[in-house]
C-alpha positions, 0 to 999 in steps of 0.5 A: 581150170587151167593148172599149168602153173601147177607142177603136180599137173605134169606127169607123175607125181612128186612125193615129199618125204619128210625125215622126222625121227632123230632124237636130238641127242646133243639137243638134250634128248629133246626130238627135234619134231616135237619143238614149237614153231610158229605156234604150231611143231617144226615137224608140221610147219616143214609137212607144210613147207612140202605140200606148199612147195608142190609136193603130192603125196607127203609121207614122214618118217617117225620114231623119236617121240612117235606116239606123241608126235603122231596124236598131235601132228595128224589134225595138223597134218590131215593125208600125211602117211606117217610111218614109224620107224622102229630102228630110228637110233641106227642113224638117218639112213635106217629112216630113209629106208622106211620112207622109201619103202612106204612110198614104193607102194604108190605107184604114181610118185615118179620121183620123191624129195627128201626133207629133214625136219631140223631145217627150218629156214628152208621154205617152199620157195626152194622146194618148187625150184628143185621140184621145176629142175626135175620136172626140167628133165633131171633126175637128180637134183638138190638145193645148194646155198653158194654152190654147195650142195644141201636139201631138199634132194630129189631122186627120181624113182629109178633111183630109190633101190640105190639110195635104199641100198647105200643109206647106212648110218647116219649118212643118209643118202650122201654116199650114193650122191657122192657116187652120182656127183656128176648127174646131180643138178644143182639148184641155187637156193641161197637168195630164198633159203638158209640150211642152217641144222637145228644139232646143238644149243648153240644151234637151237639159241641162233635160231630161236629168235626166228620163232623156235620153243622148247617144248614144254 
Protein backbone atom coordinates (compact mmCIF):
# COMPACT_ATOMS: atom_id res chain seq x y z
CA UNK A 1 0.00 0.00 0.00
CA UNK A 2 1.49 3.24 -0.86
CA UNK A 3 0.86 5.86 2.20
CA UNK A 4 2.70 8.72 0.90
CA UNK A 5 -0.17 10.90 1.01
CA UNK A 6 -0.37 9.92 4.74
CA UNK A 7 1.50 12.53 6.91
CA UNK A 8 1.78 9.95 9.95
CA UNK A 9 4.02 7.62 7.13
CA UNK A 10 6.79 10.16 7.72
CA UNK A 11 8.90 10.03 10.54
CA UNK A 12 7.53 10.25 13.97
CA UNK A 13 4.52 10.79 14.84
CA UNK A 14 2.12 13.71 15.76
CA UNK A 15 0.07 13.22 18.84
CA UNK A 16 -3.15 15.33 19.10
CA UNK A 17 -4.15 16.77 22.23
CA UNK A 18 -7.11 18.01 22.60
CA UNK A 19 -7.70 20.72 25.73
CA UNK A 20 -11.26 19.67 26.83
CA UNK A 21 -11.64 20.78 30.66
CA UNK A 22 -12.84 24.29 31.42
CA UNK A 23 -16.10 24.85 32.92
CA UNK A 24 -17.77 27.48 30.94
CA UNK A 25 -17.96 29.68 33.70
CA UNK A 26 -19.28 32.67 31.73
CA UNK A 27 -21.35 30.06 29.87
CA UNK A 28 -23.36 29.53 33.07
CA UNK A 29 -21.34 26.61 34.18
CA UNK A 30 -22.37 24.71 31.46
CA UNK A 31 -18.50 22.42 30.25
CA UNK A 32 -18.11 23.32 26.81
CA UNK A 33 -17.39 19.57 25.94
CA UNK A 34 -20.56 18.54 27.18
CA UNK A 35 -22.94 20.63 24.36
CA UNK A 36 -24.33 18.81 21.56
CA UNK A 37 -22.83 18.91 18.24
CA UNK A 38 -23.76 17.67 14.97
CA UNK A 39 -25.68 14.84 17.05
CA UNK A 40 -23.06 13.82 18.79
CA UNK A 41 -20.61 16.36 21.80
CA UNK A 42 -18.29 19.05 20.80
CA UNK A 43 -15.70 17.47 22.47
CA UNK A 44 -16.01 14.20 20.27
CA UNK A 45 -16.63 16.15 16.82
CA UNK A 46 -13.20 18.04 17.67
CA UNK A 47 -11.38 14.33 18.90
CA UNK A 48 -12.56 13.59 15.22
CA UNK A 49 -11.41 16.69 13.75
CA UNK A 50 -7.38 15.46 15.14
CA UNK A 51 -7.68 11.98 14.06
CA UNK A 52 -9.10 13.52 10.60
CA UNK A 53 -6.52 15.94 10.36
CA UNK A 54 -3.53 13.08 10.83
CA UNK A 55 -3.27 13.20 14.04
CA UNK A 56 -1.71 9.75 15.93
CA UNK A 57 -2.11 9.30 19.17
CA UNK A 58 -4.96 11.64 20.33
CA UNK A 59 -5.23 12.29 23.99
CA UNK A 60 -7.64 14.79 25.70
CA UNK A 61 -7.77 16.52 28.63
CA UNK A 62 -10.69 16.53 31.27
CA UNK A 63 -11.90 17.81 34.09
CA UNK A 64 -15.12 19.79 34.21
CA UNK A 65 -17.80 17.15 33.81
CA UNK A 66 -15.12 14.43 33.67
CA UNK A 67 -16.91 11.28 34.95
CA UNK A 68 -19.71 12.28 32.31
CA UNK A 69 -17.89 13.46 29.73
CA UNK A 70 -15.48 10.16 29.93
CA UNK A 71 -18.89 7.50 30.07
CA UNK A 72 -20.24 9.22 26.88
CA UNK A 73 -17.34 10.07 24.89
CA UNK A 74 -15.34 6.72 24.90
CA UNK A 75 -17.91 4.70 22.44
CA UNK A 76 -17.34 7.63 20.34
CA UNK A 77 -13.99 8.24 20.84
CA UNK A 78 -12.57 4.28 20.75
CA UNK A 79 -8.00 4.87 21.38
CA UNK A 80 -8.56 8.29 22.71
CA UNK A 81 -6.37 8.61 26.29
CA UNK A 82 -8.31 10.57 28.14
CA UNK A 83 -6.55 12.02 31.14
CA UNK A 84 -8.05 13.78 34.14
CA UNK A 85 -6.94 16.79 35.25
CA UNK A 86 -7.90 17.50 38.95
CA UNK A 87 -6.56 21.27 39.01
CA UNK A 88 -8.46 21.96 35.79
CA UNK A 89 -10.20 25.34 38.02
CA UNK A 90 -6.24 26.66 37.75
CA UNK A 91 -6.68 27.79 34.49
CA UNK A 92 -5.49 26.12 30.71
CA UNK A 93 -2.23 25.78 31.73
CA UNK A 94 -2.63 23.36 34.45
CA UNK A 95 -4.36 21.28 31.48
CA UNK A 96 -1.64 21.44 29.16
CA UNK A 97 0.67 20.50 31.64
CA UNK A 98 -1.27 17.11 32.17
CA UNK A 99 -1.79 16.45 28.48
CA UNK A 100 2.05 17.14 27.91
CA UNK A 101 2.76 14.69 30.94
CA UNK A 102 0.74 11.97 29.67
CA UNK A 103 2.24 11.86 26.30
CA UNK A 104 5.90 12.31 27.51
CA UNK A 105 5.21 8.59 28.10
CA UNK A 106 4.78 7.74 24.20
CA UNK A 107 7.91 7.57 22.90
CA UNK A 108 7.20 7.80 19.29
CA UNK A 109 5.36 11.41 19.24
CA UNK A 110 7.82 13.78 17.83
CA UNK A 111 5.78 16.56 18.10
CA UNK A 112 2.06 17.33 19.45
CA UNK A 113 -0.71 19.67 18.17
CA UNK A 114 -2.78 21.39 20.63
CA UNK A 115 -6.43 21.65 20.26
CA UNK A 116 -9.18 23.39 22.20
CA UNK A 117 -12.61 22.07 22.44
CA UNK A 118 -14.53 25.53 22.03
CA UNK A 119 -13.49 26.10 18.44
CA UNK A 120 -15.47 24.36 16.19
CA UNK A 121 -15.12 25.98 13.04
CA UNK A 122 -11.94 24.95 12.92
CA UNK A 123 -11.88 21.27 10.82
CA UNK A 124 -9.26 18.84 9.77
CA UNK A 125 -8.42 21.08 6.88
CA UNK A 126 -6.32 23.18 9.09
CA UNK A 127 -5.14 20.40 11.31
CA UNK A 128 -3.25 18.89 8.11
CA UNK A 129 -1.78 22.22 6.86
CA UNK A 130 -0.09 22.67 10.22
CA UNK A 131 0.75 19.25 10.62
CA UNK A 132 2.37 19.51 6.41
CA UNK A 133 4.55 22.99 8.08
CA UNK A 134 5.92 20.46 10.46
CA UNK A 135 6.64 17.51 8.78
CA UNK A 136 8.21 20.74 6.21
CA UNK A 137 10.92 21.20 8.98
CA UNK A 138 9.20 23.29 11.46
CA UNK A 139 9.26 22.90 14.88
CA UNK A 140 6.93 25.46 15.82
CA UNK A 141 4.12 26.32 13.89
CA UNK A 142 0.38 27.50 14.17
CA UNK A 143 -2.73 28.14 12.35
CA UNK A 144 -3.23 32.19 11.65
CA UNK A 145 -6.64 33.49 10.35
CA UNK A 146 -5.40 36.83 8.60
CA UNK A 147 -2.15 36.51 9.78
CA UNK A 148 -2.82 36.48 13.27
CA UNK A 149 -1.81 33.83 14.73
CA UNK A 150 -4.78 31.08 16.52
CA UNK A 151 -4.74 27.17 16.96
CA UNK A 152 -4.03 24.37 16.62
CA UNK A 153 -0.35 25.07 17.55
CA UNK A 154 2.17 22.60 17.30
CA UNK A 155 5.52 21.87 19.43
CA UNK A 156 7.66 19.54 18.23
CA UNK A 157 8.87 17.38 21.37
CA UNK A 158 12.01 19.47 22.42
CA UNK A 159 9.91 21.93 23.04
CA UNK A 160 7.30 20.33 25.72
CA UNK A 161 9.59 20.71 29.01
CA UNK A 162 9.33 24.73 28.05
CA UNK A 163 5.96 24.90 27.25
CA UNK A 164 5.14 22.77 30.50
CA UNK A 165 7.39 25.28 32.20
CA UNK A 166 6.07 28.52 31.31
CA UNK A 167 2.12 27.28 31.11
CA UNK A 168 0.48 29.07 34.17
CA UNK A 169 -2.95 30.18 34.59
CA UNK A 170 -5.22 30.64 31.97
CA UNK A 171 -2.58 31.47 29.58
CA UNK A 172 -1.72 28.18 28.25
CA UNK A 173 1.20 28.05 25.98
CA UNK A 174 1.11 32.07 25.10
CA UNK A 175 4.28 33.27 27.04
CA UNK A 176 6.48 30.77 26.13
CA UNK A 177 4.95 31.47 22.00
CA UNK A 178 5.48 35.11 22.52
CA UNK A 179 9.28 34.22 23.96
CA UNK A 180 9.45 32.13 20.37
CA UNK A 181 7.83 34.74 18.34
CA UNK A 182 10.28 34.68 15.75
CA UNK A 183 10.78 30.56 15.04
CA UNK A 184 6.98 30.27 14.94
CA UNK A 185 5.80 29.14 11.22
CA UNK A 186 2.79 30.74 10.79
CA UNK A 187 0.09 28.60 8.44
CA UNK A 188 -2.73 30.54 6.61
CA UNK A 189 -5.87 28.92 7.44
CA UNK A 190 -8.37 31.83 6.91
CA UNK A 191 -10.00 30.43 3.66
CA UNK A 192 -10.69 26.76 5.30
CA UNK A 193 -11.38 27.67 8.95
CA UNK A 194 -12.62 30.25 11.57
CA UNK A 195 -11.47 30.62 15.21
CA UNK A 196 -14.27 32.01 16.46
CA UNK A 197 -14.16 30.59 20.87
CA UNK A 198 -17.16 29.26 22.13
CA UNK A 199 -16.85 31.94 25.95
CA UNK A 200 -20.19 33.77 26.18
CA UNK A 201 -23.94 33.57 25.29
CA UNK A 202 -23.20 35.94 22.84
CA UNK A 203 -20.67 33.45 21.59
CA UNK A 204 -22.82 30.20 22.00
CA UNK A 205 -26.23 32.26 20.19
CA UNK A 206 -23.56 33.29 17.01
CA UNK A 207 -22.84 29.81 16.52
CA UNK A 208 -25.72 27.82 17.37
CA UNK A 209 -27.15 28.13 14.10
CA UNK A 210 -24.19 26.07 12.84
CA UNK A 211 -25.49 23.07 14.95
CA UNK A 212 -24.62 24.06 18.49
CA UNK A 213 -27.26 22.58 21.53
CA UNK A 214 -27.22 23.05 24.98
CA UNK A 215 -27.10 20.05 26.64
CA UNK A 216 -30.03 18.83 28.35
Amino acid sequence: MNNSKDPRAHGPSVAGLLLAAGGGRRLGGRPKALLRYRGGLLAGHALEVLRAGGCSPVHAVLGAGAAEIRERIRPLAPGTVLVENPDWAAGMGSSLRAGLESLAAVPGAGAVLVMLVDQPRIGPEAVARVLAAHRAGAGLAAAAYGGERGHPVLFAREHWAGVAAAARGDQGARSYLRAHAAGITLVECGDVAAADDLDTPEDLARLTAGGIELPP
